[in-house]
MIMI-77083 format. One line per 8 residues: number of its first residue (from 1); their letters; for each residue x, y, z of N, C-alpha, C, O. Coordinates in steps of 0.001 Angstrom, whole numbers, always signed. Each point is the difference from the previous one (the first is absolute). Example, Ala and Ser with C-alpha at 12.3 -4.5 7.8 and 13.67 -1.06 7.14 Angstrom:
# MIMI-77083
1) as) +13190 -5690 +7800 -890 +1190 +0 +900 +1200 +0 +1036 -19 +665 ~ -1386 +1069 -1385 +820 +1190 +60 -770 +1090 +730 +509 +1108 +169
END
This chain:
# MIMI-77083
1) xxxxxxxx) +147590 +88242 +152730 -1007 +1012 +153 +659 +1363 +67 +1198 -24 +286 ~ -1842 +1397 -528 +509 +1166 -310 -882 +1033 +456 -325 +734 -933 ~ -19 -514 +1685 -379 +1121 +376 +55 +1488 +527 +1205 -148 +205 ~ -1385 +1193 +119 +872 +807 +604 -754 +829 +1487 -1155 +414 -104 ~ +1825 -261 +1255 -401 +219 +1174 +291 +1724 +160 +981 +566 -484 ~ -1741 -96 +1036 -73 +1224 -106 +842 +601 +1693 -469 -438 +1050 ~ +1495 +1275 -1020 +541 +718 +1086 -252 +1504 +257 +416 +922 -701 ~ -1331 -804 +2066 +2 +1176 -245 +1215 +924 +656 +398 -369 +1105
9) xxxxxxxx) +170 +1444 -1649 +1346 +447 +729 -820 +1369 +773 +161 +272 +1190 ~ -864 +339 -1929 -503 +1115 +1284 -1554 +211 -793 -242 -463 -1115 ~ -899 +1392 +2082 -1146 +15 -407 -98 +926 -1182 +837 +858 -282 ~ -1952 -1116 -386 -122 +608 -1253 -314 +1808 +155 +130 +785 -939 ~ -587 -379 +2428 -5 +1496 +519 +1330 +419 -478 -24 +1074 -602 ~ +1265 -1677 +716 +1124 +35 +487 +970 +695 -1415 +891 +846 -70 ~ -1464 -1534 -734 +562 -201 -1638 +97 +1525 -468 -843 +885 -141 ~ +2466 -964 -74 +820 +1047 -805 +481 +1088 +1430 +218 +1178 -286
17) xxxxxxxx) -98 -1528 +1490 +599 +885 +1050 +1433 +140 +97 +727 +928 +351 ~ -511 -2163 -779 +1515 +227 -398 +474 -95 -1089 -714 -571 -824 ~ +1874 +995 +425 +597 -280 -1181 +1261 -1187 -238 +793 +183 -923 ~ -655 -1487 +1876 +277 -763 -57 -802 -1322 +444 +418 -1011 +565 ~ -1727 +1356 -1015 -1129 -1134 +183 +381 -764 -556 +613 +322 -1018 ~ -743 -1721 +1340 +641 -1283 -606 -905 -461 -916 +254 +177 -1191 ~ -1567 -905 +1614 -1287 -553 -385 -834 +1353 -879 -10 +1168 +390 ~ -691 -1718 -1715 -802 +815 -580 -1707 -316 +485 -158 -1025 +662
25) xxxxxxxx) -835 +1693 -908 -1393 -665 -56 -350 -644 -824 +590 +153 -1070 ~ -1869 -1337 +1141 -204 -1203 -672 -818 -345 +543 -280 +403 +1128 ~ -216 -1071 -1626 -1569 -1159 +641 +773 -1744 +302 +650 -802 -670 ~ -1263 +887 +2237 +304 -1363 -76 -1156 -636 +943 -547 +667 +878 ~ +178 -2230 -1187 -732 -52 +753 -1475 +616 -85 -856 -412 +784 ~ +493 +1599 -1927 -1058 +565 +77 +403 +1126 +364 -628 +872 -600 ~ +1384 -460 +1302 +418 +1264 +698 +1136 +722 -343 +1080 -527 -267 ~ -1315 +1818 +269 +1644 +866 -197 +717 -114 +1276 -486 +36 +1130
33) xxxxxxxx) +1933 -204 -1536 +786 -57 +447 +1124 +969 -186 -226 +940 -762 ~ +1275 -1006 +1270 +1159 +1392 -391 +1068 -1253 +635 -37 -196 +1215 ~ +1039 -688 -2134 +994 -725 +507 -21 -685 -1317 -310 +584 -1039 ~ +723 -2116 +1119 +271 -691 -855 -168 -1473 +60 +43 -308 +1191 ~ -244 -918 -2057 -689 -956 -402 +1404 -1043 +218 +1053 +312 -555 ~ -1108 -1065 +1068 +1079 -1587 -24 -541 -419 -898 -981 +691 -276 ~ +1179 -1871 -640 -114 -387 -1230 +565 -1525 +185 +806 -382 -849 ~ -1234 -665 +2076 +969 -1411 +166 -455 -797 -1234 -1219 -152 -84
41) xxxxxxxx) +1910 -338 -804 -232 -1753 -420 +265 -1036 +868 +1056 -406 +485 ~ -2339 +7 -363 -63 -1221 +1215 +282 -1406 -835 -303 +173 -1181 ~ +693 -1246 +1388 -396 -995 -384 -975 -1305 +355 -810 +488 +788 ~ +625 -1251 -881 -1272 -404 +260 +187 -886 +1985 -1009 -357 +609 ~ +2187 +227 -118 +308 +171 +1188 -62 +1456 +930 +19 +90 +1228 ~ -80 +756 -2010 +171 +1613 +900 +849 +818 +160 +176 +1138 +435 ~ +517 -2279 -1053 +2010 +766 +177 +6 +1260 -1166 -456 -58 -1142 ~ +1013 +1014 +1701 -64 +1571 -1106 +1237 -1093 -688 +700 -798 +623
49) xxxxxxxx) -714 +1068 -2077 +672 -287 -1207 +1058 +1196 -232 +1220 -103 +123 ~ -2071 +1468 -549 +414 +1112 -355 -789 +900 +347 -1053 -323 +552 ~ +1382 +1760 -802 -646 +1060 +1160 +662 +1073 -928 +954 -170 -759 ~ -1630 +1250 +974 -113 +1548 -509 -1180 +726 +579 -1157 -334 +255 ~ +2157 +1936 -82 -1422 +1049 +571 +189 +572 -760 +1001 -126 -706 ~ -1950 +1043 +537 +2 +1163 -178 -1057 +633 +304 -752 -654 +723 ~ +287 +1997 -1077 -858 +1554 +850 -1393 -624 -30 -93 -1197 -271 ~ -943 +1887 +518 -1279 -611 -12 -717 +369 -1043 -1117 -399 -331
57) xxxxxxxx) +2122 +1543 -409 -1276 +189 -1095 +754 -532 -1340 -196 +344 -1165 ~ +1261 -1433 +1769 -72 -846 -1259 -853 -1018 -264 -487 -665 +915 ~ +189 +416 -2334 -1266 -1171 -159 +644 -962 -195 +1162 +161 -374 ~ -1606 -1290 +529 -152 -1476 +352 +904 -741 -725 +770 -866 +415 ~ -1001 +1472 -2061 +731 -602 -1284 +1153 +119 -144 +565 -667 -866 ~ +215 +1651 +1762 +1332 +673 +119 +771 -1120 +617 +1196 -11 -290 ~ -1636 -952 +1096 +79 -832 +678 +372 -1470 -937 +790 -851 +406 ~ -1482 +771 -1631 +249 -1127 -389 +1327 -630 -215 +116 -1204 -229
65) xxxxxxxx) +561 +1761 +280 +1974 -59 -312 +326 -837 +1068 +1132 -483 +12 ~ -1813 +255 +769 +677 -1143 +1355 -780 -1307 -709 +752 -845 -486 ~ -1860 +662 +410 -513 -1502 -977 +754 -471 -1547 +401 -1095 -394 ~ -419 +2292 -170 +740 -48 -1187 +1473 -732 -173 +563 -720 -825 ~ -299 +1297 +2016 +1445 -1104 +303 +37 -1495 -187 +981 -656 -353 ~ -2284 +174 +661 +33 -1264 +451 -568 +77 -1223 -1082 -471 +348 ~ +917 +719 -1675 -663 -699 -775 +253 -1238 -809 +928 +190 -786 ~ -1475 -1471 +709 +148 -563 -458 -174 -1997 +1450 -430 -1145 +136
73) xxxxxxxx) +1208 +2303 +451 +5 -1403 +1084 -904 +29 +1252 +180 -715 +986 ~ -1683 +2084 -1208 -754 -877 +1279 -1554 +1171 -805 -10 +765 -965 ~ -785 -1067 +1698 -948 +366 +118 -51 +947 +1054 +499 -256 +1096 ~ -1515 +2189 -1543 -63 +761 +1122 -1187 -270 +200 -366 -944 -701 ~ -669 +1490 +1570 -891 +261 +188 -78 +1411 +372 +825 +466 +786 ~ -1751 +246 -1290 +330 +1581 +471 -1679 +474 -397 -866 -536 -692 ~ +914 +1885 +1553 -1705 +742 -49 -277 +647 -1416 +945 -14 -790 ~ -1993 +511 +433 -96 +689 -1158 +1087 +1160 +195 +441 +521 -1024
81) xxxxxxxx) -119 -212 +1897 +831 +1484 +178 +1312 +90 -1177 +386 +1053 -507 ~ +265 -2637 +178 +1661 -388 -508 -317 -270 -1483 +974 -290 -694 ~ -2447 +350 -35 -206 -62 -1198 +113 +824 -1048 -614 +1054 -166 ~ +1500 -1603 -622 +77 +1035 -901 -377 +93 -1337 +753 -742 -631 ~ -1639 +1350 -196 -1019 -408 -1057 +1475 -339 -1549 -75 -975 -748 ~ +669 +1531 +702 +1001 +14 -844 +1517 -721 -107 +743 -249 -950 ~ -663 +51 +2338 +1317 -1101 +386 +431 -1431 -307 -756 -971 +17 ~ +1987 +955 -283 +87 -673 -291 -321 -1526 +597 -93 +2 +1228
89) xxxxxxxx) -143 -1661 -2035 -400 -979 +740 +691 -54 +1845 +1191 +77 +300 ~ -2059 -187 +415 +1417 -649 +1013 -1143 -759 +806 -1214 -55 -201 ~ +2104 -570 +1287 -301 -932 +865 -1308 +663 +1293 -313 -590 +1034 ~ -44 +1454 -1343 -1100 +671 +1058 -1245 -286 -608 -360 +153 -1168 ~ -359 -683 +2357 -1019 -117 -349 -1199 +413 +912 -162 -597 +1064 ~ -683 +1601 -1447 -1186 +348 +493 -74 -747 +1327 +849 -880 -139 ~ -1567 +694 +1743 +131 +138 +478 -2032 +281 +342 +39 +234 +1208 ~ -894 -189 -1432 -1649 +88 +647 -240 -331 +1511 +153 -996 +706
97) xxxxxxxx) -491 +1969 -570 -357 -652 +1086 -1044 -1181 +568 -1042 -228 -614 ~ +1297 -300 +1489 -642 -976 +284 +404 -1496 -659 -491 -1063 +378 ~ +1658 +1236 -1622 -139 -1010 -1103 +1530 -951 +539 -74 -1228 -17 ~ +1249 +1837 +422 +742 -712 +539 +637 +23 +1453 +555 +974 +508 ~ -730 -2195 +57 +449 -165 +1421 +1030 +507 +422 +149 +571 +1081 ~ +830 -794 -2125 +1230 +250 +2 +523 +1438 +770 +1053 +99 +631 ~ -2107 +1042 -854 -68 +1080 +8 +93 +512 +1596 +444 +1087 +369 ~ -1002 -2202 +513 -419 +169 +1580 +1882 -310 +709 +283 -119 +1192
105) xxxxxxxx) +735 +58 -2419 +1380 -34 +624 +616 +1365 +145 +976 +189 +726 ~ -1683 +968 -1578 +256 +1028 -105 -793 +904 +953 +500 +928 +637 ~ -1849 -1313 -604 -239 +902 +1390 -132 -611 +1372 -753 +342 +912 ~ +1881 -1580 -962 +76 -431 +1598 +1167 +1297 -73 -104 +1118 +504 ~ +1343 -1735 -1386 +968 +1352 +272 -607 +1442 +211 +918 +609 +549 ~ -1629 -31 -647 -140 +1205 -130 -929 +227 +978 -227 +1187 +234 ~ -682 -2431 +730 -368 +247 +921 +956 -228 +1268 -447 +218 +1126 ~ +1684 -629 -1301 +1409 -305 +1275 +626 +1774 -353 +238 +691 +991
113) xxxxxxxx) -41 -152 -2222 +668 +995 -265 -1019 +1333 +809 +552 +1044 +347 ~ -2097 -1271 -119 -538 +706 +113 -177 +92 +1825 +419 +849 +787 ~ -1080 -1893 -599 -92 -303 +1509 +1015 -386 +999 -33 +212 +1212 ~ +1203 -986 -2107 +903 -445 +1241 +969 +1106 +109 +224 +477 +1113 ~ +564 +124 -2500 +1028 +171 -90 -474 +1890 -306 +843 +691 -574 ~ -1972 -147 +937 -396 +1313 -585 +417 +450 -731 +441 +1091 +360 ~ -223 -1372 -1690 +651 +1 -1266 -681 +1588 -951 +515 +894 -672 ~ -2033 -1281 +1160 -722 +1579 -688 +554 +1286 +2 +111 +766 -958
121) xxxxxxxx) +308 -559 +2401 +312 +1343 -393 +1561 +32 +1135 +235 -408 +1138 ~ +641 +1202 -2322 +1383 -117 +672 +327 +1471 +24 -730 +660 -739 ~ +1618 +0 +1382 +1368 +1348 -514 +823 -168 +223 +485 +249 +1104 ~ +220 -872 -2258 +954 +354 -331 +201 +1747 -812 -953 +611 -484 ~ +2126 -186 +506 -190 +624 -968 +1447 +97 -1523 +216 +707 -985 ~ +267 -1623 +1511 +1017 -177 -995 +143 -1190 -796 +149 -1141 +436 ~ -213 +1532 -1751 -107 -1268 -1023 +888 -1266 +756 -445 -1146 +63 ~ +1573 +1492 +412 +876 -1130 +416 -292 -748 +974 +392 -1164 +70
129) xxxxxxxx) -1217 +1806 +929 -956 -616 +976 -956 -908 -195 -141 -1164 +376 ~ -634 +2059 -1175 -1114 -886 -397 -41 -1414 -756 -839 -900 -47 ~ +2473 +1146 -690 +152 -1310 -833 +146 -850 +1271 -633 -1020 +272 ~ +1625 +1653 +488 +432 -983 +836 -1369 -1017 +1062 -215 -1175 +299 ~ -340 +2392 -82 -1422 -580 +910 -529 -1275 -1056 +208 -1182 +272 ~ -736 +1516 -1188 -492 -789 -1305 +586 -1094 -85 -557 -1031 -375 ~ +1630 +1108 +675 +1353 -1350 -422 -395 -917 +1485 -260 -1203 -16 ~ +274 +1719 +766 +286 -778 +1188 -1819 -911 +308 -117 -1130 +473
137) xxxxxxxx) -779 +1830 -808 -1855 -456 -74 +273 -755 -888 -523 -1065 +328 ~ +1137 +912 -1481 +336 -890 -883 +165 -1517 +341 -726 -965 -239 ~ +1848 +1074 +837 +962 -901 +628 -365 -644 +1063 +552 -1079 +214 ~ -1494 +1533 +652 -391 +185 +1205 -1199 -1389 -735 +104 -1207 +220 ~ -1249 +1950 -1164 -484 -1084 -785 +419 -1210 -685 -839 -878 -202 ~ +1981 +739 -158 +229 -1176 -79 +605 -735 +1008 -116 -1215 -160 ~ +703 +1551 +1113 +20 -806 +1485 -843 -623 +668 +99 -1067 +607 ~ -1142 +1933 -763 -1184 -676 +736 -590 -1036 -814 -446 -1017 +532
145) xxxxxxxx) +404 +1221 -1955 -670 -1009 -863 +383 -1375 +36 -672 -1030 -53 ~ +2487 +1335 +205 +530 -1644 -30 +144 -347 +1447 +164 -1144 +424 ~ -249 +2385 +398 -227 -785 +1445 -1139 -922 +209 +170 -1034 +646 ~ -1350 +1350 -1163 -1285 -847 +17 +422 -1332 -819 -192 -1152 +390 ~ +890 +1598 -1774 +127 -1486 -689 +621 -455 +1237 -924 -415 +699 ~ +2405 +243 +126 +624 -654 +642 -995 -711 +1113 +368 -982 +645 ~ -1319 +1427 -534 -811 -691 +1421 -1164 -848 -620 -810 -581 +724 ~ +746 +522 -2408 -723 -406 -756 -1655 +639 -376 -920 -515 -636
153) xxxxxxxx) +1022 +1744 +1282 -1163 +609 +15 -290 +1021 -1457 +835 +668 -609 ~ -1827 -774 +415 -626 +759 -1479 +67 +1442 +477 -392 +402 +1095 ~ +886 +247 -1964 +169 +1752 +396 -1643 +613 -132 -636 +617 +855 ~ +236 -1006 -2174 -1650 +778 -184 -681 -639 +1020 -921 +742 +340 ~ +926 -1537 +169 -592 -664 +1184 -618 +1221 +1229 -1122 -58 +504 ~ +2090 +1040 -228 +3 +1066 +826 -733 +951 -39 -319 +390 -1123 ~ -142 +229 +2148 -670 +1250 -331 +430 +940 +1187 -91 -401 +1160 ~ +557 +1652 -1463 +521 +533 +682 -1002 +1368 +271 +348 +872 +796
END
């Protein structure tokens, strides 16, 4: 699964006060934002695969280069956002809502990233930070995922 989670780094009042603002504005969620978007490939356990950010007012499709990798050896699932009318064949596939289950592995993660781990809105303000923060929510997610396998418990099972 492929989706992308929206970070906000400061409020959208806020945007252009400095001249080493990290995060651009973007819609996420329905809403503007001023920060930047995580981008996990989950696999169908929960475990992040691969991962990329970038600003918020990048779009969705910019994103496809982390599925593309895998082409050939799995199936994505991803929102209308990662479609691209002209691209070439690959392994992504549309994504409706309501149409695959599969889909409720991606917003258990993003409801632990949201509620447990307050993942929405961070400051950092240095690219090297932020990777680093990013890296570690990452990681942090797949610990917990195979901690549940180890006790034999289903991860989407949860609601946080």
């Amino acid at each position: 699964m492929l989706d992308s989670f929206g970070i906000e780094l400061i409020h959208p009042k806020r945007e252009g006060r400095s001249k080493q603002q990290l995060g651009k504005k973007g819609k996420s969620n329905h809403r503007w934002i001023v920060g930047v978007k995580l981008v996990p490939l989950l696999n169908t356990r929960g475990e992040v695969v691969n991962w990329t950010w970038g600003t918020a007012n990048t779009h969705d499709q910019h994103f496809r280069q982390v599925a593309t990798l895998y082409d050939g050896e799995t199936l994505t699932l991803a929102d209308s956002g990662f479609v691209q009318k002209e691209a070439p064949p690959t392994t992504i596939t549309l994504c409706r809502r309501g149409t695959w289950n599969e889909r409720m592995t991606i917003e258990t993660t993003y409801s632990l990233l949201t509620r447990l781990l307050h993942a929405k809105r961070m400051t950092q303000r240095r690219v090297r930070h932020l990777e680093a923060h990013l890296a570690y929510l990452v990681a942090l997610i797949n610990v917990i995922v195979q901690s549940c396998a180890a006790y034999g418990l289903v991860w989407t099972d949860f609601t946080v």
